[in-house]
C-alpha positions as CSV (number, residue, x, y, z in Angstrom):
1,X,-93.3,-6.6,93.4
2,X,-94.7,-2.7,93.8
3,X,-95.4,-0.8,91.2
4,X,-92.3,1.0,89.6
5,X,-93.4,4.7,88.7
6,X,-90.6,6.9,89.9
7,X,-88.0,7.0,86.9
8,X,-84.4,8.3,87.4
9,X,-84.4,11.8,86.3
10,X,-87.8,11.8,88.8
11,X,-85.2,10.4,91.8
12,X,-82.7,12.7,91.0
13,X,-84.9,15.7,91.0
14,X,-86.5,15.0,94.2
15,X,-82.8,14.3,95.8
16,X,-81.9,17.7,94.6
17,X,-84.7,19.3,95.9
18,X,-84.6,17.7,99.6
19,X,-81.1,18.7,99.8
20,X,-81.6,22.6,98.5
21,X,-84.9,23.0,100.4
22,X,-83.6,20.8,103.8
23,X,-80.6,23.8,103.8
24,X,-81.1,27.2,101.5
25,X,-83.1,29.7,104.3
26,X,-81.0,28.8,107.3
27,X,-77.5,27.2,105.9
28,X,-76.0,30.4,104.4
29,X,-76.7,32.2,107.5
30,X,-75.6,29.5,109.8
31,X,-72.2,28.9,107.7
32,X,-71.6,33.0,107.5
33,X,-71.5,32.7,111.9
34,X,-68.7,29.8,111.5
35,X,-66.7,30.0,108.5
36,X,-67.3,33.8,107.8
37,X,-66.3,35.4,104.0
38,X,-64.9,31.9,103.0
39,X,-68.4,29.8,103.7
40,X,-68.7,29.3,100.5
41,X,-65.9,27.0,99.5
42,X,-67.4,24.8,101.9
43,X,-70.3,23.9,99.3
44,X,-68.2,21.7,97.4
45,X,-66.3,20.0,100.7
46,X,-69.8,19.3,101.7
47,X,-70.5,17.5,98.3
48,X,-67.6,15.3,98.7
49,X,-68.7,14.5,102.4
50,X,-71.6,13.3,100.8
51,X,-69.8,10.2,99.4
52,X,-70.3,7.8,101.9
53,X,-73.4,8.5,103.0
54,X,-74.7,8.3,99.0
55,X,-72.6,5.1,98.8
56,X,-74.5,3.0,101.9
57,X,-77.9,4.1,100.8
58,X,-77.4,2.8,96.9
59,X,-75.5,-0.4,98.4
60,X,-78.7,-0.7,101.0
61,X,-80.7,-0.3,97.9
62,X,-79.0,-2.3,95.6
63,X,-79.9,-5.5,98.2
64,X,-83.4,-4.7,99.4
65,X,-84.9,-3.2,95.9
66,X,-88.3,-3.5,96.7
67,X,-88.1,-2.4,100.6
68,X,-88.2,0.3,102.5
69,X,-85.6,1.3,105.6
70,X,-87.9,-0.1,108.2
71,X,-88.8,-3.0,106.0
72,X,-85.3,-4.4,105.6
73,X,-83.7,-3.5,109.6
74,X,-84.4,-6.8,111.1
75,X,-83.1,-8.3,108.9
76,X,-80.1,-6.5,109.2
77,X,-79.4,-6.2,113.0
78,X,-82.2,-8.3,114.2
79,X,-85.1,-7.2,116.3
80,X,-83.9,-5.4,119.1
81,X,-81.5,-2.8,117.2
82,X,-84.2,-2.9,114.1
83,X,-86.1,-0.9,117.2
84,X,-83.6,0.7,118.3
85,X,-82.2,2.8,114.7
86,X,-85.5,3.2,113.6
87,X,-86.2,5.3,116.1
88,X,-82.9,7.1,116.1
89,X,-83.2,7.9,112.2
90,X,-87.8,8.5,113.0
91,X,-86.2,10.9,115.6
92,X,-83.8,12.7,113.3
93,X,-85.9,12.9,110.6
94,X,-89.2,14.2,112.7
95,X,-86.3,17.1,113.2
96,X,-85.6,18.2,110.0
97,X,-89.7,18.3,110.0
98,X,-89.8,20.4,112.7
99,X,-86.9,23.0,111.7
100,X,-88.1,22.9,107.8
101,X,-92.0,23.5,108.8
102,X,-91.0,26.3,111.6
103,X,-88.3,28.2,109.6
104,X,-90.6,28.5,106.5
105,X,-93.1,29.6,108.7
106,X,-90.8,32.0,110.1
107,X,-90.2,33.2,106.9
108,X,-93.6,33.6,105.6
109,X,-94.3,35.6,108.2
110,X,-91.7,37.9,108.2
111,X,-91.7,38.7,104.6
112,X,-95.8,37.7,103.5
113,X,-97.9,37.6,106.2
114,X,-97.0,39.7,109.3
115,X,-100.2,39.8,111.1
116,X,-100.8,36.0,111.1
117,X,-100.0,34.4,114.1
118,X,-97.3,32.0,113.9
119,X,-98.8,29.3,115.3
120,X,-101.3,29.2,112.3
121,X,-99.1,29.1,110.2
122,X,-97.3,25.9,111.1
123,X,-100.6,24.9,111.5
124,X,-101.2,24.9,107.6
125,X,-97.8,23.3,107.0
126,X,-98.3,20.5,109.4
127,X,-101.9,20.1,107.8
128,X,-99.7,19.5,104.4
129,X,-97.3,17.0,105.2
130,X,-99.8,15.0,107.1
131,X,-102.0,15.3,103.9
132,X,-99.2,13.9,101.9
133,X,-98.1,11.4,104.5
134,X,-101.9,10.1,104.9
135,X,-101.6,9.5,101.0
136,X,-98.8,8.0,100.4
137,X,-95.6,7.8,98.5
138,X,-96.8,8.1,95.3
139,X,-98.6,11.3,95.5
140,X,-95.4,12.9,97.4
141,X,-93.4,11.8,94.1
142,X,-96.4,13.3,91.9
143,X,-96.5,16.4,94.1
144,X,-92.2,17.0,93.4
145,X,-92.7,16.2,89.7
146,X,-95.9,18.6,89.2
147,X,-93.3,21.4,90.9
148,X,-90.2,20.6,87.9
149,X,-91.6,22.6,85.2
150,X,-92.7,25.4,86.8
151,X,-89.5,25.5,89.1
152,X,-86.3,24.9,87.1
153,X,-87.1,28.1,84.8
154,X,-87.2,30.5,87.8
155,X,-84.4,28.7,88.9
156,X,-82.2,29.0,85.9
157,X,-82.9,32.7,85.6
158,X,-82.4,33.3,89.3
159,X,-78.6,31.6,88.8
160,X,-77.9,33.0,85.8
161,X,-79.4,36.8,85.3
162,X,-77.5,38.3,87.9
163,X,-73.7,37.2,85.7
164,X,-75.0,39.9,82.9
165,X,-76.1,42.8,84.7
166,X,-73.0,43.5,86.8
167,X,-74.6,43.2,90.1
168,X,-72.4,40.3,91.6
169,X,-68.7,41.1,92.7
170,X,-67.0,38.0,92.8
171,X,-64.0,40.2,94.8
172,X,-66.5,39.7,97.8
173,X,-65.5,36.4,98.3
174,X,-62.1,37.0,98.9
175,X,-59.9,36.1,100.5
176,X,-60.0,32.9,101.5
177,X,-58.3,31.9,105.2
178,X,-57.5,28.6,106.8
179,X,-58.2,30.9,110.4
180,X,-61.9,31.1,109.1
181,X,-62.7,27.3,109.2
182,X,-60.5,26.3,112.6
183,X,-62.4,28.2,115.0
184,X,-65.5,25.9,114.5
185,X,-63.4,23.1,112.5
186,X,-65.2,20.3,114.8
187,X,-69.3,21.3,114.5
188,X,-68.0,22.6,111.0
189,X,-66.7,19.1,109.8
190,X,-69.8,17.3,111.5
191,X,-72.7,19.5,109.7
192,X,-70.9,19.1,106.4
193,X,-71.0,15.2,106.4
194,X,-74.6,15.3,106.1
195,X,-75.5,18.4,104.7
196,X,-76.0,17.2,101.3
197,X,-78.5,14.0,102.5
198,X,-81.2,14.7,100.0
199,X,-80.4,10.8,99.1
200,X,-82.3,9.3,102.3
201,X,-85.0,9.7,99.7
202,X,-84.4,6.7,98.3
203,X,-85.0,4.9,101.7
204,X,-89.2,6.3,101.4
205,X,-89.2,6.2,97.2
206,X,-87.0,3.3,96.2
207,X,-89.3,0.5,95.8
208,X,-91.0,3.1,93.2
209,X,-87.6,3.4,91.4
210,X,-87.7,2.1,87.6
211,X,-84.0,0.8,86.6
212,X,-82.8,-0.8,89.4
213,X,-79.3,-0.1,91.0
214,X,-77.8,1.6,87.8
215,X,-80.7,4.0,87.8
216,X,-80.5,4.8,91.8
217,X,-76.1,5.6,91.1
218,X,-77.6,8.0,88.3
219,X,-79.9,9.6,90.5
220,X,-77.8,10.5,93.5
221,X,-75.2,11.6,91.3
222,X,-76.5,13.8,89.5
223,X,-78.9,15.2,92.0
224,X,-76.0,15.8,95.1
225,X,-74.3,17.7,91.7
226,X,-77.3,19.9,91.0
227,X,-77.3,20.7,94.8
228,X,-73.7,21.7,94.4
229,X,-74.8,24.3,92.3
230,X,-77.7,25.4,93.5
231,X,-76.5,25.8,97.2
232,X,-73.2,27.5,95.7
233,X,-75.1,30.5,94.2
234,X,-77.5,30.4,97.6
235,X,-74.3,31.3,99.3
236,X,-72.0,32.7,97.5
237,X,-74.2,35.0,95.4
238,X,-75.2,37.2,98.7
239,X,-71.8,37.5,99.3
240,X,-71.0,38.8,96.2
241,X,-74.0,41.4,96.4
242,X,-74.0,42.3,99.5
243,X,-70.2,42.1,100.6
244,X,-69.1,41.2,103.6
245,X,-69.8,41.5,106.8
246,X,-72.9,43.3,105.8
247,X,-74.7,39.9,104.2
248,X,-74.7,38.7,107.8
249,X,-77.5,41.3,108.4
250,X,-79.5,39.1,106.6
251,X,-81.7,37.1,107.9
252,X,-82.0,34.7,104.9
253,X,-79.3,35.8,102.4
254,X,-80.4,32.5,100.6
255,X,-83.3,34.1,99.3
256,X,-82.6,38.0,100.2
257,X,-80.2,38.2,96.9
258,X,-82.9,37.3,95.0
259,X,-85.2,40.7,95.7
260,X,-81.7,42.5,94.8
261,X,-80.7,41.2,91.6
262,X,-84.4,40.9,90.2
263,X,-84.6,42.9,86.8
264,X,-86.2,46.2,87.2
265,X,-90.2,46.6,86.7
266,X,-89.8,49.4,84.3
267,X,-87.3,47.1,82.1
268,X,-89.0,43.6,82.4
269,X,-92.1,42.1,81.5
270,X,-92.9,40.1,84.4
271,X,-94.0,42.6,87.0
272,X,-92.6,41.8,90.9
273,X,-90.6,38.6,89.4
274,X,-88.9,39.1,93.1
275,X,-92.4,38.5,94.3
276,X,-92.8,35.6,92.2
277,X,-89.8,33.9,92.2
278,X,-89.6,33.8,96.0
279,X,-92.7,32.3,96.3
280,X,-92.5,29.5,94.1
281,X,-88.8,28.6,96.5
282,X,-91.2,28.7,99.6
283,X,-93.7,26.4,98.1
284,X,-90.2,24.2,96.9
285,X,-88.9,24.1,100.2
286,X,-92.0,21.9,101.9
287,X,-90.5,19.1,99.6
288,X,-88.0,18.9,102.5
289,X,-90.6,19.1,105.4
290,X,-92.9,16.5,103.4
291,X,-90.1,13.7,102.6
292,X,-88.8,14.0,105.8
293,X,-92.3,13.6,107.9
294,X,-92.8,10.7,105.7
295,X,-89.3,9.4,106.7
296,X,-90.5,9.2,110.1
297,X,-93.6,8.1,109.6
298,X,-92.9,5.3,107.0
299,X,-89.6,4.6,109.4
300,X,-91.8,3.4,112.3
301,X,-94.6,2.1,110.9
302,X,-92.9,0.0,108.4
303,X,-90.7,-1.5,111.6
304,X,-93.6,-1.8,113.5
305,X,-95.1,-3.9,110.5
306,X,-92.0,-6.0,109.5
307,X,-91.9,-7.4,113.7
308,X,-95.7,-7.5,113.9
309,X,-97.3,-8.0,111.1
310,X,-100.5,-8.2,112.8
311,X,-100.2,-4.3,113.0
312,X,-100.4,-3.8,109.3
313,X,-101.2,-0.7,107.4
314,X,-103.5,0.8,110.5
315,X,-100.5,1.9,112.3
316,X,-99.0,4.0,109.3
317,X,-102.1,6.4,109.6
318,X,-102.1,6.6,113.4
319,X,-97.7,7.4,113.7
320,X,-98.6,10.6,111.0
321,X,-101.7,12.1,112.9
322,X,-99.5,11.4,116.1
323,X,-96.4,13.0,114.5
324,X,-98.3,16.2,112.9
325,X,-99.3,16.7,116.6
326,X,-95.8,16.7,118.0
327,X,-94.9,19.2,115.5
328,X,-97.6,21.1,116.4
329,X,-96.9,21.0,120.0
330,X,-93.1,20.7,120.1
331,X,-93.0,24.4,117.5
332,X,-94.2,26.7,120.2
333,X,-91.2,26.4,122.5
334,X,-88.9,27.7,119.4
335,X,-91.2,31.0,119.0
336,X,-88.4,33.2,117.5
337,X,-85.8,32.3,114.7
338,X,-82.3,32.2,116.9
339,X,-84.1,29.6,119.2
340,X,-84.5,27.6,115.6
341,X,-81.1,28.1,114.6
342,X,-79.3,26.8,117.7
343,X,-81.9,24.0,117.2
344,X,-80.3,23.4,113.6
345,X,-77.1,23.4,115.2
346,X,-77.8,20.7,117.4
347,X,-79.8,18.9,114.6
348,X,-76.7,19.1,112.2
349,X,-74.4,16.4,113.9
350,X,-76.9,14.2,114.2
351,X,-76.7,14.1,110.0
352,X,-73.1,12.8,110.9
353,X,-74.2,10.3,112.9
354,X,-76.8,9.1,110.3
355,X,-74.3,8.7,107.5
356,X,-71.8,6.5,109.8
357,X,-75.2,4.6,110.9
358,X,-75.9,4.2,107.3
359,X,-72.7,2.9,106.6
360,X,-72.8,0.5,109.6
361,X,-76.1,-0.9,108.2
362,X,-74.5,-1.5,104.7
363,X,-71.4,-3.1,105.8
364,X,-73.4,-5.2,108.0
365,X,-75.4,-6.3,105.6
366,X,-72.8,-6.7,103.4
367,X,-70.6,-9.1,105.6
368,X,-73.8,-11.3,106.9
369,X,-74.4,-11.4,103.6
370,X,-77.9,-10.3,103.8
371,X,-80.0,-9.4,100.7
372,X,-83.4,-10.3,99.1
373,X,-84.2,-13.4,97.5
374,X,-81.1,-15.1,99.9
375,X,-83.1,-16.9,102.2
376,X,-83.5,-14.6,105.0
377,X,-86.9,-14.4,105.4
378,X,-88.1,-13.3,102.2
């Protein structure tokens, strides 16, 4: 049996943060081009779309407690298509990688570091999910816990200070049309299946999980229900400031409203809290690109080991240092952020088709009856 370090509230934080950091710089922008003024009631449909994704990864969890997604596939759909999804889900998770790593580094150069060439920066990113990836689970769970403290005060304030001062006009987001969402109803219904996935964390961390089952229901609750939030003030809240259409100027109203509603110098004591405040969400958001590059990485090399176990932990080290590579390599054909975003676009389905696969793998498992400590091959 591993080691059980990770404790619910630790689960649930982490799933809030991958599905916040996986979407707040690009989705606002990318829902303002398809759903226009009424984007944001499509937070909360994307939290119910969430259901049955969240359901097959705690009823995948619930059999194989002490295994990992790559660990328990053969088992489930036998060699051959154990090959076959891992790759699909190393593939779509080496995207959100890609797109998480390239848009931060966008944004860091746009707004920090303008004479630094691109390239170096998703150099240093890269350098940090490998780091993380080379290490190990446990030290990307430390790494999300060490941000909590630090984090959910900024956060608070950034959610709440701008209801007292009178800067948000709630009129902005109104009205709401039915026209808005049917122009773009089909990539619109596919992106918000799996736009609140921060749960796949529990296929890298949930042999770590402390409480079983019960604990894992806990975690995705609550945490897809602090996303909710989160994500409706990332998107609704430059609507209300900046008023529409002029938010879609923007090129990341997610973080954009928080330079506008930050408490004047002269009147607060924390000097620049814009400053500060933004920067602590850019360190937040690598969470995303570091779970999901372990994703990958742990996806294949855990497959690899399960069919071969003469493999063994060797090949884990060589799929990240191969990985971090393609990153490296694959970033310099999206040079500018609209090449990104149509990459997101194309990215987004495939978060549909990973919640239906997910939901294959637990009703297959379900019906073959397949679980640990059942006699098939534990």
């Amino acid at each position: 049996m591993r080691d059980k370090y990770l404790s619910w509230p630790e689960a649930a934080w982490h799933i809030m943060q991958v599905t916040v950091c996986a979407n707040y710089l690009f989705m606002p922008q990318i829902l303002y081009q398809m759903a226009g003024r009424s984007s944001w009631v499509l937070v909360f449909v994307a939290a119910l779309s969430a259901f049955p994704g969240a359901w097959a990864t705690y009823a995948l969890y619930a059999r194989f407690p002490t295994k990992r997604l790559g660990e328990y596939l053969p088992e489930v759909v036998g060699r051959p298509m154990a090959i076959v999804i891992a790759l699909f889900f190393a593939s779509y998770w080496f995207g959100g990688a890609l797109i998480d790593i390239v848009v931060f580094a966008h944004y860091v150069s746009t707004t920090l570091m303008h004479a630094t060439p691109m390239q170096v920066l998703v150099g240093v990113n890269v350098l940090l999910v490998l780091t993380v990836g080379l290490l190990g689970i446990k030290t990307l769970v430390r790494v999300v816990d060490l941000l909590l403290y630090p984090i959910v005060p900024f956060a608070l304030f950034v959610w709440i200070w701008p209801l007292f001062p009178g800067e948000l006009d709630f009129s902005n987001l109104f009205p709401v049309r039915w026209s808005d969402f049917t122009e773009h109803a089909f990539p619109l219904g596919m992106g918000l299946i799996g736009m609140y996935h921060g749960y796949h964390g529990l296929m890298l961390t949930g042999p770590a999980l402390k409480g079983g089952p019960k604990a894992a229901a806990k975690a995705m609750v609550l945490g897809t229900l602090a996303a909710t939030a989160a994500m409706f003030a990332f998107i609704a809240y430059p609507l209300a400031v900046f008023g529409w259409p002029a938010v879609t100027l923007f090129s990341y109203p997610g973080a954009s409203f928080i330079e506008a509603t930050a408490p004047p110098t002269g009147n607060f004591p924390v000097r620049r809290l814009d400053l500060l405040t933004t920067v602590f969400f850019r360190f937040v958001m690598m969470i995303a690109a570091v779970t999901y590059f372990s994703l990958c990485v742990h996806a294949i090399a855990d497959t690899t080991e399960a069919l071969w176990p003469s493999a063994g932990s060797r090949a884990r080290g060589f799929i990240a240092v191969l990985a971090a590579v393609a990153i490296q390599a694959v970033s310099y054909v999206f040079r500018g952020l609209s090449a990104v975003l149509e990459l997101v676009k194309i990215w987004m389905p495939l978060s549909t088709v990973a919640v239906l696969l997910t939901a294959a793998l637990a009703l297959a498992a379900r019906f073959r009856g397949v679980k640990e400590g059942a006699g098939n091959g534990e």
